[in-house]
C-alpha angles and dihedrals in degrees: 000000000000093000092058093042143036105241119185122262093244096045081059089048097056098032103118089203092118153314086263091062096048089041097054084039099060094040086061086047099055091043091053081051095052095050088039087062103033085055090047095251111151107213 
């Protein structure tokens, strides 16, 4: 599961194991891109 072991951001993008998990996924994308660009870090 994703609690026991690291998996990959994009492993967790493209996992079909539910709505929950792309929803929680994007929200933590979209965070990582608003502190990208508050900080100045082009993606």
């Amino acid at each position: 599961t994703i609690d026991s072991e690291p998996v990959p951001l994009g492993s967790l993008v493209e996992d079909d194991g539910g709505d929950e998990l792309h929803i929680s996924t994007k929200v933590v994308l979209a965070d990582k891109r608003l502190a990208d660009s508050i900080e100045g870090i082009p993606l």
